[in-house]
C-alpha positions as CSV (number, residue, x, y, z in Angstrom):
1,X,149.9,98.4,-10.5
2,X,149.2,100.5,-13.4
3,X,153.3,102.1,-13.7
4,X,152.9,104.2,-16.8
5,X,155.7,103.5,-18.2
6,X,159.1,102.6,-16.5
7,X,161.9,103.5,-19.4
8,X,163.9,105.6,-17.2
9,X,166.1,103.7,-14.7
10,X,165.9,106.3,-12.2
11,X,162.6,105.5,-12.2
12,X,162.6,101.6,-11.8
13,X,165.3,102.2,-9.3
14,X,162.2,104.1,-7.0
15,X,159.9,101.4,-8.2
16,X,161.1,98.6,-7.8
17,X,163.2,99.8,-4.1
18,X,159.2,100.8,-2.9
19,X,158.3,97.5,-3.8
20,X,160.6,95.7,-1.7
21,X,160.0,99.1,1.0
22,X,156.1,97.0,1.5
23,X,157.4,93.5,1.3
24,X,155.4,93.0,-2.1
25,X,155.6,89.4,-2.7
26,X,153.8,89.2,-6.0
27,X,153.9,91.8,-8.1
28,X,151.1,92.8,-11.1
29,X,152.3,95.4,-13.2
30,X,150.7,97.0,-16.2
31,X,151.6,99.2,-19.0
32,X,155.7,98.8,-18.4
33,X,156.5,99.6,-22.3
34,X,159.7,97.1,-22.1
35,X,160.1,94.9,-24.8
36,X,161.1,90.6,-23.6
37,X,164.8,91.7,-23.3
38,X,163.6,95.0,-21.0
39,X,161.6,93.6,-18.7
40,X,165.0,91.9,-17.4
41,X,166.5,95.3,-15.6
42,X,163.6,94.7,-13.7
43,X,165.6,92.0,-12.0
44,X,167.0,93.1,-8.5
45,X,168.3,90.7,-5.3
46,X,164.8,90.4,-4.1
47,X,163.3,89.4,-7.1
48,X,163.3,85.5,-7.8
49,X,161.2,85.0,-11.0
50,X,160.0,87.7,-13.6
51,X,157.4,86.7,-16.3
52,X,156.5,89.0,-18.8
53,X,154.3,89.9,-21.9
54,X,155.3,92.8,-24.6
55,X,154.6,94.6,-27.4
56,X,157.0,97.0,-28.1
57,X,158.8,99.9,-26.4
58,X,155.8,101.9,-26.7
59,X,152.7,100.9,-25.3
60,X,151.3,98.0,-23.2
61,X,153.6,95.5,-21.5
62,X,152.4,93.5,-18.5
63,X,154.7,91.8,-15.9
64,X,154.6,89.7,-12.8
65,X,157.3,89.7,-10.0
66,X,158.0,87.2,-7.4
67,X,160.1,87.3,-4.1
68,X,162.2,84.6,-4.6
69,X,161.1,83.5,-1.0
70,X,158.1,82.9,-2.4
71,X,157.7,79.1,-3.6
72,X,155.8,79.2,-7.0
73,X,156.4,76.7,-9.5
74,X,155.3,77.5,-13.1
75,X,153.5,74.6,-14.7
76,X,152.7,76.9,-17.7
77,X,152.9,80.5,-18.5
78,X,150.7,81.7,-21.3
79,X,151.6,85.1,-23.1
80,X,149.8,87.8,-25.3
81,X,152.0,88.6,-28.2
82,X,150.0,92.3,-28.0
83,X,151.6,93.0,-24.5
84,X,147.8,92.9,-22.7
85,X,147.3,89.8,-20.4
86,X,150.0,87.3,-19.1
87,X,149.1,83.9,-17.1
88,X,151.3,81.7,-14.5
89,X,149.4,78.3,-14.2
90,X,151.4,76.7,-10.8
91,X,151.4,75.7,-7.8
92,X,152.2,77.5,-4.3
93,X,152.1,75.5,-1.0
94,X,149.7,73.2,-2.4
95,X,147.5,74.8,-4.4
96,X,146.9,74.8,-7.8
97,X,146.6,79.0,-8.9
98,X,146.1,80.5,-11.8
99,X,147.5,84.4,-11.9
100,X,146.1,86.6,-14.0
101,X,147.6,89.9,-15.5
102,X,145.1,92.0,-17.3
103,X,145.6,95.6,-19.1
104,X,142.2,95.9,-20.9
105,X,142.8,91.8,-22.4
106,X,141.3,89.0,-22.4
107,X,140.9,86.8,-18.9
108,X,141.1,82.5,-19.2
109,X,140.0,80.1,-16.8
110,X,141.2,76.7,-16.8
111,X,139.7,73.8,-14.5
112,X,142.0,72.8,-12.0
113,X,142.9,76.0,-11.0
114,X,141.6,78.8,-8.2
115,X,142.2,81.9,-10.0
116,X,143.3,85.5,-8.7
117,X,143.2,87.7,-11.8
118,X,144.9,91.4,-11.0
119,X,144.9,94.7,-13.4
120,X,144.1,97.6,-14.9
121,X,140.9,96.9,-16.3
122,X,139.5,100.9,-17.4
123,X,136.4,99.9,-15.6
124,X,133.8,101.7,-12.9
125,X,132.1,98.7,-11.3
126,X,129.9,101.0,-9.4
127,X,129.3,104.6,-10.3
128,X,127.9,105.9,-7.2
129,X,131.0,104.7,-5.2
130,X,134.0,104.6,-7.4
131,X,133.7,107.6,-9.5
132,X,133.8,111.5,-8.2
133,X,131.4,113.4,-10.0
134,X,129.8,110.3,-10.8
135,X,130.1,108.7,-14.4
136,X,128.5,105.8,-16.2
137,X,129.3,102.1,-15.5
138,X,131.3,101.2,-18.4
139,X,133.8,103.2,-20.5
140,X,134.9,99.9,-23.0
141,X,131.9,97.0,-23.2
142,X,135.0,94.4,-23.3
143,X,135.5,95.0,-19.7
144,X,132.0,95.4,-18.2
145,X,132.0,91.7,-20.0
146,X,135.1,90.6,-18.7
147,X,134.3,91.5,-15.1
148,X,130.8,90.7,-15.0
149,X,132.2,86.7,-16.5
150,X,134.5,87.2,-13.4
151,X,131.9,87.9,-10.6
152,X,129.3,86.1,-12.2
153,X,130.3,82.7,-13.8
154,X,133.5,82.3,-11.8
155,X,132.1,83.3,-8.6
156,X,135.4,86.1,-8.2
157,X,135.3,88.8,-5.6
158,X,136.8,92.2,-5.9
159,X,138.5,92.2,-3.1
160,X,138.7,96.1,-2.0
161,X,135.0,96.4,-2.1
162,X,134.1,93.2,-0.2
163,X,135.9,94.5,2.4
164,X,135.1,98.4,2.1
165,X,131.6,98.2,1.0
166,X,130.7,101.9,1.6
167,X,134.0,103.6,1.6
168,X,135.2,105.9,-1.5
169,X,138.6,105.9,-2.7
170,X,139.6,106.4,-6.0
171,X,143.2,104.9,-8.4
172,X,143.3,107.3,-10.9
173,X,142.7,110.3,-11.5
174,X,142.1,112.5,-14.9
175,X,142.9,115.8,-15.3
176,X,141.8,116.4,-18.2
177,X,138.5,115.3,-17.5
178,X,139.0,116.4,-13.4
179,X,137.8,112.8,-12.3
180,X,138.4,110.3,-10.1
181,X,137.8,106.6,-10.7
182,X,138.6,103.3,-9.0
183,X,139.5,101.6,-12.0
184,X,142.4,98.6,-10.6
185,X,141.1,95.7,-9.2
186,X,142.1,92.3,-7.4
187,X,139.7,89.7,-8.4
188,X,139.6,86.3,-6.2
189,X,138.2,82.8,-6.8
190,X,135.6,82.3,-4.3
191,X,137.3,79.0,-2.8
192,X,140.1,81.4,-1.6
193,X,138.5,84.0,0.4
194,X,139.0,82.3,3.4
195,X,143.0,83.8,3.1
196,X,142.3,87.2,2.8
197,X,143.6,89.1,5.4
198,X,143.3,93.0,4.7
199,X,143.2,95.4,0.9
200,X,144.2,98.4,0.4
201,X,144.9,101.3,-1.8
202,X,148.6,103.1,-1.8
203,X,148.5,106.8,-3.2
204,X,151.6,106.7,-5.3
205,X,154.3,109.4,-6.9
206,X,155.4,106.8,-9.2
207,X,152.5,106.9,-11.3
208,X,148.7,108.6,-12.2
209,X,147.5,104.9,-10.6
210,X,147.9,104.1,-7.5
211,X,148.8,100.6,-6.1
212,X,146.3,98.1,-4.9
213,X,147.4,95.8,-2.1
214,X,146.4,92.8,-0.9
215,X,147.4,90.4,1.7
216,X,146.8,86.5,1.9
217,X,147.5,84.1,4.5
218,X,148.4,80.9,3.2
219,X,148.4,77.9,5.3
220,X,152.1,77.3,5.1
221,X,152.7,80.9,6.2
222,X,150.0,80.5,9.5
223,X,152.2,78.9,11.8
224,X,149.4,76.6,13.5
225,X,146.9,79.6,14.2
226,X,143.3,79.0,13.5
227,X,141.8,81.7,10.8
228,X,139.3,83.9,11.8
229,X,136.6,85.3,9.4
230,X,137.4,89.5,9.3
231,X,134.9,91.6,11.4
232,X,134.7,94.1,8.1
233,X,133.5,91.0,5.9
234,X,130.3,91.7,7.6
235,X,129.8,95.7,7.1
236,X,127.3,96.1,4.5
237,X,125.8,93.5,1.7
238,X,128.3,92.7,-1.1
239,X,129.6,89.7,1.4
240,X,126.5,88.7,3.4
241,X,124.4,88.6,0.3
242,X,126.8,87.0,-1.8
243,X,127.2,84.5,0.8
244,X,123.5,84.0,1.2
245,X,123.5,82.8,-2.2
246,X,126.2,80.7,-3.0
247,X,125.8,78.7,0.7
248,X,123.9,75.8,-1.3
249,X,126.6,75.5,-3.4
250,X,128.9,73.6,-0.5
């Protein structure tokens, strides 16, 4: 979630009270513009771990909050002294994950772990569908690369598109420029799609972005029931092809 900058406290005070309001359990946020010491007033009783990078009071900043009902253990938390990208390598009800904050930086795998990478990456995947009037694919060549190496050689999924292949909503939008682009993305390894329950988009006040949500079902958190493959995984050919492909793989 792309905040725009949360300085003002009255502000946090909405954010982070909305937050709780959806039962976020893992938060992404971008562009917070809180130096290290900052990003702490983002603490509140819900809130059980906060990691952070930063670059000054100014620009950038990326953060990741966890309910502290959640059961993450850090192994290994890797930072970008330029406030762009921050990574939590750990392990949550048995599985080894690797989250990934992005605003416009870098994204690193590392064997070992299933990766969900989560951000603001300035990016129009597909110009017919996620732009209104339509404009080219790629506004910085750093992140058609970055989420090409994603979907291609890591075998990620955008998540809102899998499971709204023909639908049209937007994050942001410009004024300036009178635009609207889907430009916020949930990426997921491959070898967790099987927990993916439902994604959405969240029209916000807070910000010009608006939240992306998405749910996962963990085994811990199934309570016995069998998992079901979603109806909508079938609507158009982003999963279906994709599938088609990669079935030789297992």
């Amino acid at each position: 979630y792309n905040v725009a900058r949360i300085h003002s406290p009255i502000k946090r005070k909405k954010l982070l009270t909305y937050l709780n309001k959806i039962r976020a359990d893992m938060v992404f946020l971008q562009e917070t513009h809180l130096t290290a010491s900052e990003h702490a007033k983002l603490w509140r009783e819900w809130v059980g771990q906060i990691s952070s990078s930063s670059y000054n009071s100014r620009q950038r900043g990326v953060a990741i909050l966890i309910r502290k009902t959640i059961p993450f253990q850090i192994h290994r938390t890797v930072q970008d002294p330029e406030g762009r990208y921050l990574l939590l390598m750990g392990d949550l009800w048995g599985r080894q994950l690797l989250f990934c904050n992005v605003l416009r930086g870098k994204i690193l795998a590392h064997p070992g772990y299933e990766l969900v990478v989560a951000g603001d990456f300035n990016y129009i995947a597909n110009p017919e569908l996620d732009s209104n009037p339509k404009q080219k694919a790629c506004i910085h060549g750093w992140a058609r690369k970055g989420v090409n190496y994603l979907t291609d050689e890591l075998h990620m999924l955008d998540l809102w598109r899998t499971l709204h292949p023909e639908e049209r909503e937007y994050t942001f939008f410009s004024n300036p420029h009178q635009q609207y682009s889907r430009l916020d993305y949930v990426l997921l390894s491959v070898w967790l799609f099987p927990l993916l329950i439902r994604s959405d988009i969240l029209l916000s006040t807070l910000s010009d972005h608006s939240l992306v949500k998405v749910t996962l079902q963990f085994v811990a958190q199934q309570g016995g029931r069998s998992w079901k493959m979603s109806p909508s995984l079938y609507k158009g050919c982003s999963f279906p092809c994709f599938f088609a492909a990669t079935v030789g793989a297992f």
